[in-house]
Every structure is written in C-alpha cells, then in structure tokens.
N, C-alpha and C positions, 0 to 999 in steps of 0.2 A: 463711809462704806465699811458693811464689815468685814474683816480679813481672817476670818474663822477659819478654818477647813474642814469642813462635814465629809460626812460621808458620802454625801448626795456629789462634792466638788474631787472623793476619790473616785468613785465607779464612774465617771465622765471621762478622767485624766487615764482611767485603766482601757476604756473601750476605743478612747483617742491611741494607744499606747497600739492597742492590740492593730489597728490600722492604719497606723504610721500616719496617714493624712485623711481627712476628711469633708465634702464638699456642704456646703454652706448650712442648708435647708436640713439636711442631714443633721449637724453637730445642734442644731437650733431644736429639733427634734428629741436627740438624747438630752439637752439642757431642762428640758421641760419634764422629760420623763427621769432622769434621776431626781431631781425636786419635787416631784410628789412622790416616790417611791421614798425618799427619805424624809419626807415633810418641811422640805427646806425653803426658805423665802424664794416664790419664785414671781419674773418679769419677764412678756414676751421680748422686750424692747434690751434686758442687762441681761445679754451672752456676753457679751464682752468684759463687762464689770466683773461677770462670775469668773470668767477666766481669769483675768486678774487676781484674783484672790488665789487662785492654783498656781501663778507664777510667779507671786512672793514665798510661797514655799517652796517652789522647784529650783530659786536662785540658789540654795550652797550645793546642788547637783549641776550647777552649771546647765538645766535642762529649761525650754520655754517654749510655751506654746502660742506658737506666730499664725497670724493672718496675714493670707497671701491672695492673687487673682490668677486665674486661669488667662492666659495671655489668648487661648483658641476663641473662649465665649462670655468671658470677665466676669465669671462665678467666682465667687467667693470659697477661700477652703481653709483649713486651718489645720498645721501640722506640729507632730510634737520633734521640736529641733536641738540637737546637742551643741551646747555651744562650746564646749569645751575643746570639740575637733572640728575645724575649717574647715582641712581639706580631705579629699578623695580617703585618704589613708582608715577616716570612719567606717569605709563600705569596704576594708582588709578583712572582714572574719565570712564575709559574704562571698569574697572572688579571690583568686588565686591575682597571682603577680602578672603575668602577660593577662587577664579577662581586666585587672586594673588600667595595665596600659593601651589595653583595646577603648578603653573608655574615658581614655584621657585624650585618645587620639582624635575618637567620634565628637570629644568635647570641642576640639580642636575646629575641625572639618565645620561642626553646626555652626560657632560660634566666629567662625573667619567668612561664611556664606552670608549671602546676600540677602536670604531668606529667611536665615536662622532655622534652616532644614539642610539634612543632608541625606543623600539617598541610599538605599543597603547597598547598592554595587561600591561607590563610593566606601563606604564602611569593611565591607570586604576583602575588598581590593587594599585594604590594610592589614588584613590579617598574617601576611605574609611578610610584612615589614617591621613585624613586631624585634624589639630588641630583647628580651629578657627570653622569650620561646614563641619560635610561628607558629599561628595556628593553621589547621586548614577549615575550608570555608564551611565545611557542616558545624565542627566547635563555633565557631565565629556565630552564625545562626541561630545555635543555641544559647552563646553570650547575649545575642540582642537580644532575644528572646526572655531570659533570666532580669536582666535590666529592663523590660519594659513589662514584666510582674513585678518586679520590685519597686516601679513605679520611679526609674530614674530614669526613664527614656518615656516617648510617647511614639506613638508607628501609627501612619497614616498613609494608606495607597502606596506603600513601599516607604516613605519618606520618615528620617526621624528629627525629632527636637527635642529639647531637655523638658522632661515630664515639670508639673507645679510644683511636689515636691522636692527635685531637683532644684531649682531655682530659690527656693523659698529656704533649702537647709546647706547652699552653698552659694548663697549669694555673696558675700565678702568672700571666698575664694575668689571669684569668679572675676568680681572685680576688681580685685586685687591681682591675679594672674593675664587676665585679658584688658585690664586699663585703658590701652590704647584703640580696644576694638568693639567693646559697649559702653555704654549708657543707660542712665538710667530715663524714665519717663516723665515726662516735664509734667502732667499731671496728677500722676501717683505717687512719682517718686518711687518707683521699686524698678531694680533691676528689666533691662528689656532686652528680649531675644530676640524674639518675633517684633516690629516696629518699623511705624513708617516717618522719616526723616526730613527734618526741614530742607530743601537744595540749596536754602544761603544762609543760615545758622547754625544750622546741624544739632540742631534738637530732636530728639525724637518721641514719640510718644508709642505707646501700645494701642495695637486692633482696635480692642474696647474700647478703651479711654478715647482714642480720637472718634471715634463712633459717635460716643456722648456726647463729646466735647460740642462738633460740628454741627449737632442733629438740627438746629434753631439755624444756622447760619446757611442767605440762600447763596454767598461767595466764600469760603470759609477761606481766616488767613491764619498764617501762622499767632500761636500767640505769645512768639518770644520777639519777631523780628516783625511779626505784620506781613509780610509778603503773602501774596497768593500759594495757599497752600495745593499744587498741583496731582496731589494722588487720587484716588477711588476713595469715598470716605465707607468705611464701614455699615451699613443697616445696623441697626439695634431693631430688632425683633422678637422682643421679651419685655414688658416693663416689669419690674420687680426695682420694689426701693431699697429693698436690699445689698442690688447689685451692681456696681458702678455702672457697668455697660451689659450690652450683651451684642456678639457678631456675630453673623452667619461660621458654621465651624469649615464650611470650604475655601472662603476667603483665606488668602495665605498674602503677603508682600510680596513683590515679582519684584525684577529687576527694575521697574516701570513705577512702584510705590515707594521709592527710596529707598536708600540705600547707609548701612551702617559706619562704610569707609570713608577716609578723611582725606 
C-alpha cells in the first residue's frame, strides 16, 4: 500500500480537522471528491486504507484519526483525536475551571447511571456544588449548551449522554478513571455507555451491536455465558453494510434492560 501523502490525503485530513468529527457516509463522500479533485488513486471500498496513510504521518504530532459508532443508531463516524492529552485538561482553552468541573461532574452523574443519561435538573442541581466557583443555573444552561455544540455532550428530550466524539477522544480516560463502572462491548470492543448487560456474566454489549448480534436468533442467549439473554433486543431498521447495526434512536436502556453495576 502506498504511504505517499498527497494532497488529495491533506484537504481530507483539513476538512476532518475543520469538524472535529465526521459521520460515516459523509467522510466517504469527501474521500471520493478529494481524489478526483487531486487525481489521486481512488477506491469506493479503501477509506480506511486512505486513512491510514494520513496517520502514518500524523504519528510524530501524536494526532490520529479514529473510527468510532454512534452508540444512539451504530453509524459510523470518524474523528480527528490528540493523543498526546487523555484527559479533560484538552478541552482547557475551550472552558474555564468550574465549566471544566461542571463537566466532570455531568461525566460523573451519566457514567454512574443506569442508563448512561443524566437529566438537566440533575446537572444543575450541580451547579451550585461546584468547588473551584458556583455557578448559577442560567451559566450552567449555557455550559450545557456550549458542550453539546462542541459535540462533547449529546441532549435528547432534556436528557444528556456523552456525544461519539466524547467517547471516541477519551475513551482511555474514561476507562482508566471509571474502571470499576464500564465496560467495554463484547462485540466491538469499544468503550460502552449506553449498554445492555448480561444478569449473570455481566458482559455487555451496545444498542446496535446487540441489535445485530440477535437479529437471526428467535431465543437470543448471551454469547459470553449462554444464558437467556432477557432484554428488549433492539430493531435494526436501516440495512447498510457499512454499518454495524442500526437502532431505533428512542430506544434508550431502562432500568429493565440491564444494568452497568456489579
């Protein structure tokens, strides 16, 4: 494979740059049209390949551009990640010291729930327990709000969870800081927020992925332990071979579809 880097593989890596993240169909898109705009070998099938070639040259910037799933509907996205900073401390020139600790707290609250959502009252009702400076709840509002355009939060009917590129550009934080309280997806393998839980193994998997997983099976069982796997199994209602799965985006984990505690 060649490891060249054209121009065709800069205005890609500039347009990813300029949107921080990018959903599937979309970067598949730009992959095709910087390749004939710069006359570059092109393949519907080597997005991935081409990429590759961008992050042998992003490695002495410690920069990489990862593919990740939408945990709501298991689209594919692909964002440009610094690996050089883990934690929170990256998104310092973005937010003051208590908007950081507002959102270590929210990190907190999503990732200790049962749902991997936490609601804005809940979030608020923080704002006042801040240590470094309280907020009051309009700042607060407009912190959520600032975080879910900058695409580290997602907001749905009041409720929030950590946006794909949250997930995707602090996944070793995460798991490295919440160890004891996720998991990853026994399917994908990538970190899981949102996820429905085996009750006597405690594996878990994602929305999507168990969606897929089960779609053929008419008793689905676990596939770490075999037991009757007792949840709501997801619809996939999209096929697209690109996509691992695809769920309905109302579906959410309830108390009822497993649960992340041990």
């Amino acid at each position: 494979m060649a490891t060249q880097m054209t121009d065709g593989h800069r205005r890609f890596l500039q347009v990813l740059m300029s949107h921080g993240i990018m959903e599937g169909s979309v970067a598949r898109t730009l992959h095709r049209d910087c390749c004939e705009i710069h006359k570059v070998y092109y393949a519907h099938d080597k997005l991935d390949d081409f990429i590759n070639v961008v992050n042998i040259h992003l490695q002495p910037f410690f920069m990489q551009i990862r593919k990740g799933m939408s945990e709501d509907d298991g689209r594919t996205y692909y964002a440009l990640v610094n690996l050089a900073e883990t934690e929170i401390t990256k998104m310092a020139s973005d937010y003051t010291e208590n908007e950081l600790e507002l959102f270590r707290k929210t990190m907190d609250v999503i990732i200790i729930s049962e749902s991997g959502f936490a609601s804005s009252t809940d979030i608020l009702n923080l704002a006042d327990q801040l240590k470094t400076k309280k907020m009051k709840k309009k700042e607060a509002e407009q912190v959520l709000q600032n975080l879910v355009q900058d695409k580290w939060l997602s907001e749905r009917d009041g409720e929030y969870t950590l946006h794909t590129r949250c997930i995707m550009e602090m996944e070793q934080y995460i798991l490295s800081n919440y160890q004891d309280l996720v998991r990853k997806c026994n399917i994908c393998h990538s970190l899981a927020i949102q996820s429905q839980v085996c009750e006597t193994c405690g594996i878990g998997m994602h929305l999507p992925c168990a969606g897929k997983y089960f779609k053929a099976q008419m008793e689905p069982h676990c596939p770490h332990c075999n037991e009757f796997w007792p949840h709501e199994i997801p619809e996939i209602n999209r096929p697209d071979s690109e996509l691992p799965s695809s769920a309905p985006r109302e579906r959410r984990r309830t108390p009822s579809s497993g649960t992340r505690r041990h």
